[in-house]
N, C-alpha and C positions, 0 to 999 in steps of 0.2 A: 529431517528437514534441513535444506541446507539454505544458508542465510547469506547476506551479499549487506555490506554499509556502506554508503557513498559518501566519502568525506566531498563537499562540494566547495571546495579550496579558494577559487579563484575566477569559477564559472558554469556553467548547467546549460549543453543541448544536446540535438539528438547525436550529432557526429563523434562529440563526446562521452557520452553514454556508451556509442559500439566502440570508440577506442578503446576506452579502459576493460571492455571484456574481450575484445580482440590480444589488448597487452595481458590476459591475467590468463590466456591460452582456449580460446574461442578461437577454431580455425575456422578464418575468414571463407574458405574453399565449403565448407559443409554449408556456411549460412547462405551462399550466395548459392547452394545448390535450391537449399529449402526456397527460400523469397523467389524462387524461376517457378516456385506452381500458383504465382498472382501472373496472370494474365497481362500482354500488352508492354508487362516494364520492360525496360532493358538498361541497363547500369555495368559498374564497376567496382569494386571496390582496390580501392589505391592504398597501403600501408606504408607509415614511414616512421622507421623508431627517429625519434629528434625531442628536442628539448628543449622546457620555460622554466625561465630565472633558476636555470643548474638542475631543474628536477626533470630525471629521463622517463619518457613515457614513449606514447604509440598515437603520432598524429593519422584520421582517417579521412580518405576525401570519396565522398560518394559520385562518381563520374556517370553522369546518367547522358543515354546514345539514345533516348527518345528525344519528343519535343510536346508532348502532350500536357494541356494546363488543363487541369482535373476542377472539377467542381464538388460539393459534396457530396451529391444525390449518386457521383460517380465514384467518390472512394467507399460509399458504402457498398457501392453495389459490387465493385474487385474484391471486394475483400471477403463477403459474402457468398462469391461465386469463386472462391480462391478454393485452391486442394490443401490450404494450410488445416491443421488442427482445429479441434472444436474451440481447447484452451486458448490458443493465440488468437483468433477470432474471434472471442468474448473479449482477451483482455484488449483488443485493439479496437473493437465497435465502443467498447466500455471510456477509452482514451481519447477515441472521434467525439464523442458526443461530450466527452467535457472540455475538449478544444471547439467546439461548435457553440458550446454552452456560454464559452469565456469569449468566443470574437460576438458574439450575437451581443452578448447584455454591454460589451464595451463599445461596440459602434450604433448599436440600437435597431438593427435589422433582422429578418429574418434571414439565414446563408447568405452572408455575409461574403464580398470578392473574396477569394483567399490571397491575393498579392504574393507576396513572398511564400508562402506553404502551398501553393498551387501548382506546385512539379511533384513528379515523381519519387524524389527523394526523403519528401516527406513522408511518402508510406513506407521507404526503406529505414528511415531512422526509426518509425514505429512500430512496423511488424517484426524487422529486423534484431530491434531490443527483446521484445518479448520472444519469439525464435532461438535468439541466443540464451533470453533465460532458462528455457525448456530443454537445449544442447548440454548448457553446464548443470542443470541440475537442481536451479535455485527455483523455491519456490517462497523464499520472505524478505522483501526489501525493507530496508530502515534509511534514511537519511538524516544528514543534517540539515543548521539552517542553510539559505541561500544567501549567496555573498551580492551586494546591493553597491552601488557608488551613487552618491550625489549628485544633484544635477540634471540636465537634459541630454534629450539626442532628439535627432530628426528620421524620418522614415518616411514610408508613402502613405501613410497615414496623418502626414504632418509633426507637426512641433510636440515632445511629450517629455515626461518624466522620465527616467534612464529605466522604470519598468514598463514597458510595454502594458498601454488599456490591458489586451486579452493576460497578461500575464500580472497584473493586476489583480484584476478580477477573479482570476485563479487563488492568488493571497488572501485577496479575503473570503472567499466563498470555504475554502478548507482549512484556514488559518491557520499559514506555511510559517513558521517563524524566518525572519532576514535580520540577517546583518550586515551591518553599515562599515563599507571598509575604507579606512582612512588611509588620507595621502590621496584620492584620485577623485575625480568627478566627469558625469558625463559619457557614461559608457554604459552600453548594456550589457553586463556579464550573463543572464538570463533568458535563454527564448521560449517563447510561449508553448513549443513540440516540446523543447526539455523537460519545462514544468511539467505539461501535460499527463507525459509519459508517466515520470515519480509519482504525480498526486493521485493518479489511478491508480497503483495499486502500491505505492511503500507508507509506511511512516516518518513524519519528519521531529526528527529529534527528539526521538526515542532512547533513553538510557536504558543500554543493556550492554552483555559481555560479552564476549564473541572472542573463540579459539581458529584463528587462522590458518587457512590451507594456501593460499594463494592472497596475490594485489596484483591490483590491475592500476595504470596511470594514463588519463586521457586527455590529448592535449588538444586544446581548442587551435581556430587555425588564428586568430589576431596573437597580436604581442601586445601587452600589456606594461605602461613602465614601472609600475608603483607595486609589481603583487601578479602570479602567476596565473596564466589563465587555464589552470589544470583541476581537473576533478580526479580522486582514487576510488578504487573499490576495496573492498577486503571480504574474500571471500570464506566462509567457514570451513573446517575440517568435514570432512564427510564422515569421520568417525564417529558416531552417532551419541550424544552425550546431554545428561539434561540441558535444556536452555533456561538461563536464567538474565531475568529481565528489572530492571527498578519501576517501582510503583509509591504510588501516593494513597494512604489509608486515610480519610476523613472520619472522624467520628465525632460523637458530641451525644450528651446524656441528656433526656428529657423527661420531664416526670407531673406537664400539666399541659397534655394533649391528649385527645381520643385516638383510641388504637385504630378507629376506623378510618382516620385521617391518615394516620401514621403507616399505616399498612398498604395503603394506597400509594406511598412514596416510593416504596419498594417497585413496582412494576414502571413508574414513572423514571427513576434513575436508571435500572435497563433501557426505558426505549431513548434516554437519552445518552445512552452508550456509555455508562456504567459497567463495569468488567465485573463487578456484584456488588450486591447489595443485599442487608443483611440485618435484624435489628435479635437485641441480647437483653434478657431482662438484669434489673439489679436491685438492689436495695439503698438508697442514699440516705441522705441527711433527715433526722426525724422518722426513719426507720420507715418512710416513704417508699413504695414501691415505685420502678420508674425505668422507661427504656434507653438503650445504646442503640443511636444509628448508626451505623456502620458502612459505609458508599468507599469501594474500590476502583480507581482509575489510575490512566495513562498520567503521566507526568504534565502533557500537553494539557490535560482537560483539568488540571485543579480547581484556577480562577470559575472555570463553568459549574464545577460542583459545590463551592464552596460558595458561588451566588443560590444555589440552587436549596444550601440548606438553610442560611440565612432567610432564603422568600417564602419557604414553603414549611418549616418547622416556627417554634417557639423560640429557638435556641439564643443565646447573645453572644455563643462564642463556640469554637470548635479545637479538637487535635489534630493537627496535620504530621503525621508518620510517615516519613522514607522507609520503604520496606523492599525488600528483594525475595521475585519469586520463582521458584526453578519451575519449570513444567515439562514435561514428556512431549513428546512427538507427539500428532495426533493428525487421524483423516478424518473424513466423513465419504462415504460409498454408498448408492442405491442399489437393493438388493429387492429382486423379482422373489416377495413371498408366495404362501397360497393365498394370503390374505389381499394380494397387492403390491406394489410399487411400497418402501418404505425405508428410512435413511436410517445407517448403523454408523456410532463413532466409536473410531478404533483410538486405542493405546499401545504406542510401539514401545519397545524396548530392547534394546540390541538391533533395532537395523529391522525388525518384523512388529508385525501384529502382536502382543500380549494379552489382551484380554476386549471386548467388544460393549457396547449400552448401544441399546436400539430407541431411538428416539421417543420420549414420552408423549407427545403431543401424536404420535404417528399411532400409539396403541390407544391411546384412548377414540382415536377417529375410527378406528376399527370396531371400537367396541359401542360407539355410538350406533357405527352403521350394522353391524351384526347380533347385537345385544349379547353380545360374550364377556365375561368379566375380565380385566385386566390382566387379574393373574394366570388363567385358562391361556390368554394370547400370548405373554409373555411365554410360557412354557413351550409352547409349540412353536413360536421365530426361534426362540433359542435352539430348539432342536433343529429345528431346520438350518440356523446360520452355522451353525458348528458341524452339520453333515457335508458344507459346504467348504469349510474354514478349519476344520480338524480341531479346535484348540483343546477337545477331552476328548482321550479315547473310550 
C-alpha cells in the first residue's frame, strides 16, 4: 500500500492537487493520454516550475480549447460512458455526488447552475487527480487541516464567508478540521472541487508515520502576501513495510449494567465507525464482578465516542490512551467459488499475498442457503482459494 499526505500549507484546489503530483514525478504526457478516452474534452496541460514566499514547486494551468458549459446530468453521463477504469469512475461519480450534495444543500435546489465548475476543467482536475493516483501507485490518502482566513469575499453567488456555502457545507457534513491563519482576511484559500476531491476518499488529520519516497509542491496560481499559497505531498516508499498509525483507546469499567445492554453497545459503536470494540471482564472493588468497555478510534472521532459512552453506559468517567498501531498491507478480492460470488481478505507481507480469511458473513450465507455447516464450507473455499493462490503446496 503506497500512502500520499497532503500538507495543505497555504491552500486546496484541484489545479493544485495535479501540480504537486505532476512535481513529485507524474508525467503530465501519460495523464493527458489517459483523460483523451472522456469524450468531447479537449484541454492542455501547461507546467511551470515557479515559486511562493521562496518555496519551489510546480504551478499547473489546465488550458481547455472547448467551449462547452456541462450541466450535471452531463458530467455524469462523460464519465459513465468514458473508456477510463472501473476505479477512477467510482471514485469520481463518488466526488460528483458529494460536490452535487454540498452546492444543492448550500443553495437549496435541486442541480444547482454550476457557475464556476461548469467547464471542462473541472472534470480534468477530477478525474485527472484520481488517474494520477492510479499512475503513481497510491492507493491511501491522509491530509491535514485546511488553512481558512477571516472575513469575506464576493462571488456569483453573492456576498459570503471566505468558505464558500458548497465548501462549507462539505466542513460540516464530514468534519474537515480548519485552521484559522493569521495575519490575512478575506480570501478563499479553499474551492469547493478541492475539498471535494480529499473528502471523498482521504483522511483529514490523521496521525500516522510515513517513510518517504518522493514530495511533491503545488503551487496555486494567486499570490498571497501574509503566507504561501502552496499545498505538498509526500509520498511513501514502495518498499513494502508495516504501516503504523496513532489511535485513541477509550475504556471505562462498569460493574451495574445488564450484559444485555452492554452487549448491544458493541455492534452500535461499529456502525458508528468504531475501528473495534470490545468488552473484558474483571473483578473490582468488593470483590464485585464487572466489565471493561473498550471502543477503538481515529483520533478525529474521540469527542463522538467519548459522548457516546457517557449517553449510552452508566460510566462517570473514562481513560483516554494514545496508542500506536502498526498493521500489514491488506486487500479484499471477489473470487468466483463453487458456491458463488464470495470476498477473500488478504494479508501481504513482502510486497505478496501471505496468507487469506474468506469472509464470515459470506460462509454463513452459504450455509443458510445450502444447509452445509460452516466448517464443511470453510474446507472446501480454502481448497479451492489456494488451488487458485498456491499458498500450500
Amino acid at each position: 500500500m503506497t500512502t500520499a499526505y497532503f500538507n495543505l500549507i497555504g491552500g486546496l484546489s484541484g489545479d493544485m492537487l495535479l501540480s504537486s503530483l505532476f512535481d513529485s514525478g507524474l508525467d503530465h504526457k501519460k495523464l493527458h493520454s489517459e483523460l483523451k478516452k472522456i469524450d468531447d474534452i479537449d484541454f492542455n496541460f501547461v507546467l511551470e516550475k515557479s515559486k511562493k514566499h521562496n518555496i519551489n514547486g510546480t504551478h499547473t494551468e489546465v488550458v481547455i480549447n472547448d467551449s462547452i458549459k456541462w450541466n450535471w446530468k452531463q458530467f455524469y453521463k462523460i464519465i459513465n460512458n468514458s473508456k477510463l477504469s472501473e476505479s477512477v469512475i467510482e471514485k469520481t461519480i463518488k466526488c460528483f455526488d458529494l460536490l452535487k450534495q454540498a452546492e444543492e444543500s448550500a443553495h437549496s435546489e435541486k442541480n444547482p447552475h454550476l457557475h464556476e465548475l461548469g467547464t471542462s476543467d473541472t472534470v480534468i482536475d477530477i478525474c485527472g487527480f484520481f488517474v494520477g493516483l492510479d499512475l503513481l501507485g497510491i492507493s491511501e490518502i491522509t491530509c491535514s487541516s485546511i488553512p481558512v482566513t477571516s472575513g469575506f469575499i464576493t462571488t456569483s453567488h453573492g456576498t459570503h464567508e471566505t468558505l464558500a456555502p458548497a465548501t462549507k457545507k462539505i466542513v460540516e457534513k464530514y468534519k474537515i478540521p480548519i485552521r484559522y491563519m493569521q495575519g490575512a482576511s478575506n480570501i478563499e484559500t479553499v474551492t469547493p472541487t478541492g475539498l471535494s476531491i480529499l473528502a471523498s476518499i482521504g483522511n483529514f488529520d490523521k496521525s500516522f508515520t510515513i517513510k518517504p519516497s518522493h514530495f511533491g509542491v503545488g503551487l496555486g496560481t494567486k499570490n498571497f502576501e501574509k503566507f504561501p499559497n502552496v499545498l505538498t505531498v509526500t509520498i511513501s516508499s514502495n518498499q513494502k513495510e508495516n504501516i503504523v498509525t496513532k489511535k485513541i483507546l477509550l475504556e471505562t469499567n462498569i460493574d451495574d449494567m445488564s450484559p444485555e445492554i452492554t452487549g448491544s453497545l458493541i455492534d452500535q459503536a461499529h456502525s458508528q465507525g468504531a475501528l473495534d470494540c470490545w468488552i473484558s471482564n474483571y473483578y473490582g472493588k468488593k470483590n464485585r464482578p464487572g466489565m471493561t468497555f473498550h471502543i477503538l478510534c481515529e483520533n478525529t472521532d474521540r469527542d463522538k465516542f467519548s459522548n457516546f459512552i457517557l449517553e449510552n453506559t452508566s460510566s462517570l468517567g473514562f481513560r483516554i490512551i494514545n496508542i500506536e498501531r502498526e498493521e500489514t498491507e491488506r486487500s479484499i478480492e471477489e473470487f468466483n467459488s463453487s458456491f458463488g460470488k464470495i470476498k477473500i481478505k488478504f494479508k501481504h507481507l513482502d510486497n505478496k499475498p501471505y496468507s487469506f480469511k474468506v469472509e464470515y458473513d459470506d460462509i454463513l450465507e452459504i450455509s443458510v442457503r445450502t444447509g452445509l455447516s460452516p466448517t464443511i464450507i470453510t474446507k472446501q473455499l480454502d481448497f479451492e482459494i489456494n488451488k487458485k493462490y498456491k499458498f500450500f503446496s
